[in-house]
N, C-alpha and C positions, 0 to 999 in steps of 0.2 A: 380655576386657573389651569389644573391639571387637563381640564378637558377641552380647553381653549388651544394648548400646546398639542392635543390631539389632531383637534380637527384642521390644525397649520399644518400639520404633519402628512397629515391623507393629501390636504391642498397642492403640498410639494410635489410627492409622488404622484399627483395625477398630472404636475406638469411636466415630470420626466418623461412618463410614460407615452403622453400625446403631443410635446410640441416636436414636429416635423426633426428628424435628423440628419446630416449632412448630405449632398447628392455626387457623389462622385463619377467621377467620368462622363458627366454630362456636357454638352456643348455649349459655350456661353452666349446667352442669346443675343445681349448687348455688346460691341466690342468696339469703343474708344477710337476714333480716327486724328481727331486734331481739332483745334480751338484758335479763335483768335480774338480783339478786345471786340467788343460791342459798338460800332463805329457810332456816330451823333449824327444826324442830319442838320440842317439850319434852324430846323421851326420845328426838334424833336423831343422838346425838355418836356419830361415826365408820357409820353407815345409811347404804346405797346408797338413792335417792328413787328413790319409784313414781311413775314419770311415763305421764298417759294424755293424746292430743287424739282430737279428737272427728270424727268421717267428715268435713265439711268445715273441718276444720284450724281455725273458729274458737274454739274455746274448750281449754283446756291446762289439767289437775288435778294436783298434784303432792303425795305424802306417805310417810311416812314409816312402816314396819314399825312395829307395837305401839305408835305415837302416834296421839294424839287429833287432832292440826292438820290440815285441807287448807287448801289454797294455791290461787289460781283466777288465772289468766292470759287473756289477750286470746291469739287466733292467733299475733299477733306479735310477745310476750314480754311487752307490760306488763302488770304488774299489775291486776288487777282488786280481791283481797281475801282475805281468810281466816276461817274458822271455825272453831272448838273443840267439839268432842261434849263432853256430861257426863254422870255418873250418877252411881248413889251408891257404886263403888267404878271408878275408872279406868280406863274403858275404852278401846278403839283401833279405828281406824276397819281393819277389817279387809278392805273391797274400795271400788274406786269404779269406778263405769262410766258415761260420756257420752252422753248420747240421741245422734245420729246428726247432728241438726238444730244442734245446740252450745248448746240452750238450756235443757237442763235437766240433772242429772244423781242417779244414786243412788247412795247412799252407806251399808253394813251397819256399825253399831256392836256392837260385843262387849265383854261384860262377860266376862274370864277367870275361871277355876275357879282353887282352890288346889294342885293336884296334880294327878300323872296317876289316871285313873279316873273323876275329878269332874267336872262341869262345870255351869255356871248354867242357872237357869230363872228368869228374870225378863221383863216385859216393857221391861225397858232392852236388850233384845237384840233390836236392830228395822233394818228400812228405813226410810233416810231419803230423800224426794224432795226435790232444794236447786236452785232456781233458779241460772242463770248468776251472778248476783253474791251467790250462795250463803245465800239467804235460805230458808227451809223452805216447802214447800208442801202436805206432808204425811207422815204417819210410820206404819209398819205394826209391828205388834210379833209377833215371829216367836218369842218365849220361848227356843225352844233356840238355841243361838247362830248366829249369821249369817257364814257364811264366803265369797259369793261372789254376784256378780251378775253381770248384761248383761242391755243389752238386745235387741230384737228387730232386725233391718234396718230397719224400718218406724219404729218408736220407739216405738211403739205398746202393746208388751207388754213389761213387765221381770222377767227370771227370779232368785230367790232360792236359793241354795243354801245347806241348815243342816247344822249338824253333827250333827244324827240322819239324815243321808242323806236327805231331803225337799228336793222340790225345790218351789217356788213359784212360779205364774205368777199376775203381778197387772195390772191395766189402767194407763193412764196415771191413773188415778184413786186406786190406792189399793186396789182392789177387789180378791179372787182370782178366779182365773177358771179353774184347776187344780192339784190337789197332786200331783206324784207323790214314787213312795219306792223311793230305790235303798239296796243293800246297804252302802252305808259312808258315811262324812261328807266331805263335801265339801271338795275343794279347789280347783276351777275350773271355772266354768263357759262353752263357744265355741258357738259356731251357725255353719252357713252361712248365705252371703248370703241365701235364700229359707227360713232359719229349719224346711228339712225337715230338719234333723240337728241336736239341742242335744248334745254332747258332755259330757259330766260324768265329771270324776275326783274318786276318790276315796282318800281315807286307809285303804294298805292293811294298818296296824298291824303295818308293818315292824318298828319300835322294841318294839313291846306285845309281839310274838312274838320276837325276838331275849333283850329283856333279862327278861320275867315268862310266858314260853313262852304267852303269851295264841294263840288261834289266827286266822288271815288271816283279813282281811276273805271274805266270798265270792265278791264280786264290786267291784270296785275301777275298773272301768269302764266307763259305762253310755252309752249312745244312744238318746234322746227323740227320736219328733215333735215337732210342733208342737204337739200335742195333751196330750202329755204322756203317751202308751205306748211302755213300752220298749220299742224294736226289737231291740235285742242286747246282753250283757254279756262282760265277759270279767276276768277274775284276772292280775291282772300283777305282782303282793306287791312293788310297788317305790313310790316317792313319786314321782309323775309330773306332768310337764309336756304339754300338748297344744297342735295347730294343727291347721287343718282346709283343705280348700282351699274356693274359693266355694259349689261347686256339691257337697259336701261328699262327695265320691267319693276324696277321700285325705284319713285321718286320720291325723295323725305320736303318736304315744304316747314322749316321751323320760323313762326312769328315770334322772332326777340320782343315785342313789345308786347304782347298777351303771354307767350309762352305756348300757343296752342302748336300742336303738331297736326300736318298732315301731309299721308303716304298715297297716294297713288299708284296707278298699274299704267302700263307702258300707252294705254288707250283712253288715259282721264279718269279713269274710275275710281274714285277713291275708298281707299282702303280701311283708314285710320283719321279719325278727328280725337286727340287727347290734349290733355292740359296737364300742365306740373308745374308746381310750385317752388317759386324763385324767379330769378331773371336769367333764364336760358343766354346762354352763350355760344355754346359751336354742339356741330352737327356730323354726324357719322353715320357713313353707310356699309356694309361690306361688301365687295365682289359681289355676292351671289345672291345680294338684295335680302337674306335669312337674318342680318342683326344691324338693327338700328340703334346707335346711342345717340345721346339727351345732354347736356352736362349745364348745368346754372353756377352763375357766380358766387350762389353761397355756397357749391362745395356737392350738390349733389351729381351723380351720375345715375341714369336711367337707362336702361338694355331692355330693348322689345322686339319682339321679332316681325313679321311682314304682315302679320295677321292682327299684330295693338297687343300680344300677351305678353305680360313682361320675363326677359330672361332674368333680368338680376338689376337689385338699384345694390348703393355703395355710396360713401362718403368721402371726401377728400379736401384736402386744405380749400376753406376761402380765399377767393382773390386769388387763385393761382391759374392757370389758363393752358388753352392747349391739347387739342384731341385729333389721334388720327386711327386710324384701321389698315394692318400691311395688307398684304395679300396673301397670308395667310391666316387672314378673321383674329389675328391677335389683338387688343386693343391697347397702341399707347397712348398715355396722358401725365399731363403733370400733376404732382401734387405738391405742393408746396416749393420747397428746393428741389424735389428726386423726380426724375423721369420712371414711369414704373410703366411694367406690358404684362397684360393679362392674357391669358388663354380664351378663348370661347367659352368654357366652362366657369368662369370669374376666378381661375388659380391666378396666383401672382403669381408669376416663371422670371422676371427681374427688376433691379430695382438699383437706380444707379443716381446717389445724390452729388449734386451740382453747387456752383459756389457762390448761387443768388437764386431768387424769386422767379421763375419759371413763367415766360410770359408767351409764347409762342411755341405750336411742334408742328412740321410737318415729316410726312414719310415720303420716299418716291413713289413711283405708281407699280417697280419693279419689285416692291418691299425688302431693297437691302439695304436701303440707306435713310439713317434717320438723321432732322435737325431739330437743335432746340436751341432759342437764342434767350436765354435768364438776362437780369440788370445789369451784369457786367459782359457777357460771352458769347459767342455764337458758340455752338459747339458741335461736332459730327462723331455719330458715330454710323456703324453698319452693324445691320440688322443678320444673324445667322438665322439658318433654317432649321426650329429644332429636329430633333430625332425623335423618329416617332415608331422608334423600337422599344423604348423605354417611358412609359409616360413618368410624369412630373409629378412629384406629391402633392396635394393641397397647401398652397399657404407657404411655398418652399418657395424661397429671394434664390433664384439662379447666382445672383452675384450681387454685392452689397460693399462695394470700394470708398472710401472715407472720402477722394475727393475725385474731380475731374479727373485726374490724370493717373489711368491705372497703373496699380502696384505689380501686376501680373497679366502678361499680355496674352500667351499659350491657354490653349483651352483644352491640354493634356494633363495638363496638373490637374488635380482635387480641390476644389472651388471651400472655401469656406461658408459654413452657414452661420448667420446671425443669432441663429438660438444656439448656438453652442455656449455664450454666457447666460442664456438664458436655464440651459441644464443644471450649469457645472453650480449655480447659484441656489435652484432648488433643490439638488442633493445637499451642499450647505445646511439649508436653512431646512431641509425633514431631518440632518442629523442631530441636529442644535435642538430641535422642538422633541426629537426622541429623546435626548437625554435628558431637555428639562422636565419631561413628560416624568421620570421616574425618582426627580430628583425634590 
């Protein structure tokens, strides 16, 4: 017994001595803007929300899979307003994208077919151009169905993605200004920053060719100039997700339905074919195309860098959702209830728990503003830039506030650390095991 209360004893004091102690005078990296409820769409019971903000974080679109509602928010969570699409059989708003400036935004309605095989031709299958307080400023009708948009860096140019594989490039007017036509129908469309790389995936009739032996798309993933000529395709027979880095010299390709990853260079070449274990869910690239994350809905996260070596894996709540990269290669994500940003090194630098299940994050493209919309909340905060006169300790929660709504808003004060009960406990418990040590 006596040597059982020893060896609790060392146990203690080896946790005074190495858990992280508190960081004073640091800058808070997370910093609270404003919240408001979690609005409902019509047809949104039990829907994860599409949440988009806009490159200078002032304006926030939020909606909802196969419903008609958006939702439009101020940068700093309040409300601004909502809109409803109509036609003459119920459609859904099937992408939104934010001009860059937060003052406008477009918005693809689709009219759905009755089955597999079919699909509509009407002109209720259009782009819509909707001012910030979501009033219409003009509307293009693209007949075959509208499955994706962005727009340019600039704001200048907004690109349409249809379900007959046509891409569409229209002026801030309404205008076209080129069509291209890639092999399969669209499911997203990314640019880099200087708009030399449009990225377009496509539906590579995974399901068409499994269940009615239909055959692959031919090409399932294309790269546009600016101009709108393909510079390269390639076949990847998987339902894909993409990210690109700025200067668009790394493109990440992730198959949700295999899980295979693949990274390309800004001329096709690929880089990276890998696989991970789980059901992959969202994809992240950083600026400078050097760290690629992974994330699956059981909870793992995966960091590799441009070349397939891994930087750092990590664990996090299942079933929790959510991953972005600011522009300063920090990574946030959700984990369970807490929004949490890692360094490029895998430091935790903060850590900020919410008052429900974390189902959406994005950041601006400016990286000062973050949103995360949980089961009850949208919620904003902004992102500070830390200082990088004083690095950060390993494993040290910048800030750790009990709920949504901080206690402390000043990032002069002395920030508290979460292991401070974690000391004050194992001095406790080495004193208690010293004394019973000789008792």
């Amino acid at each position: 017994m006596k040597g059982k209360n020893i060896e609790l004893c060392i146990v203690s004091i080896l946790l005074i001595l190495f858990c992280p102690a508190p960081v004073f005078g640091q800058s808070l990296v997370l910093n609270y803007s404003g919240e408001a409820p979690l609005p409902l769409g019509s047809t949104s019971m039990n829907q994860t929300p599409i949440i988009h903000i806009s490159d200078n974080g002032n304006l926030i679109s939020l909606n909802y899979p196969h419903d008609p509602d958006l939702f439009l928010f101020e940068g700093k969570g309040s409300r601004i307003g909502n809109t409803t699409i109509s036609a003459e059989q119920s459609p859904w708003i099937s992408s939104v994208s934010i001009a860059p400036n937060g003052q406008d935004l477009i918005v693809t309605q689709l009219v759905p077919a009755c089955c597999h095989g079919s699909v509509t031709n009407t002109s209720s299958n259009k782009a819509i151009l909707l001012t910030r307080s979501g009033e219409k400023s003009w509307e293009y009708p693209t007949y075959n169905p509208p499955t994706a948009s962005s727009f340019s860096d600039s704001g200048q140019k907004i690109f349409i993605g249809t379900n007959d594989g046509r891409v569409i490039c229209l002026n801030r007017n309404g205008t076209p200004v080129w069509t291209a036509s890639t092999d399969a129908p669209v499911l997203s469309l990314i640019s880099s920053a200087d708009n030399a790389a449009i990225v377009v995936t496509g539906e590579s009739n995974y399901f068409g060719n499994k269940l009615y032996g239909e055959p692959f798309s031919p090409h399932d993933l294309s790269v546009l100039d600016r101009d709108g000529t393909i510079l390269w395709q390639y076949q990847t027979r998987g339902a894909n997700t993409a990210a690109i880095s700025k200067d668009g010299s790394v493109i990440a390709i992730l198959d949700t339905l295999s899980g295979n990853l693949m990274v390309f260079d800004g001329s096709g070449l690929r880089l990276i074919g890998k696989s991970f274990t789980g059901t992959p869910s969202a994809l992240a690239v950083s600026g400078d195309g050097d760290q690629i994350v992974v994330r699956t809905l059981q909870g793992n996260v995966y960091g590799l860098d441009r070349n397939g070596s891994h930087t750092g894996n990590f664990f996090v709540a299942p079933g929790s959702q959510g991953i972005a990269i600011d522009d300063e290669d920090n990574l946030v994500l959700a984990d369970g209830n807490t929004i949490i940003v890692y360094d490029r090194k895998g430091n935790c630098i903060a850590a900020y728990p919410l008052n429900g299940a974390i189902q959406s994050v994005d950041v601006s493209t400016d990286g000062r503003s973050l949103i995360v919309a949980t089961e009850h909340t949208l919620v904003a905060f902004s992102l500070n830039k830390p200082d990088r006169s004083s690095e950060t300790l390993p494993g040290t929660l910048i800030r750790t506030p009990q709920s949504s709504v901080p206690q402390e808003k000043t990032s002069e004060k002395a920030t508290a650390s979460p292991f401070v009960p974690v000391i004050a406990t194992g001095m406790c418990v080495a004193v208690l095991a010293l004394f019973r040590s000789f008792h």
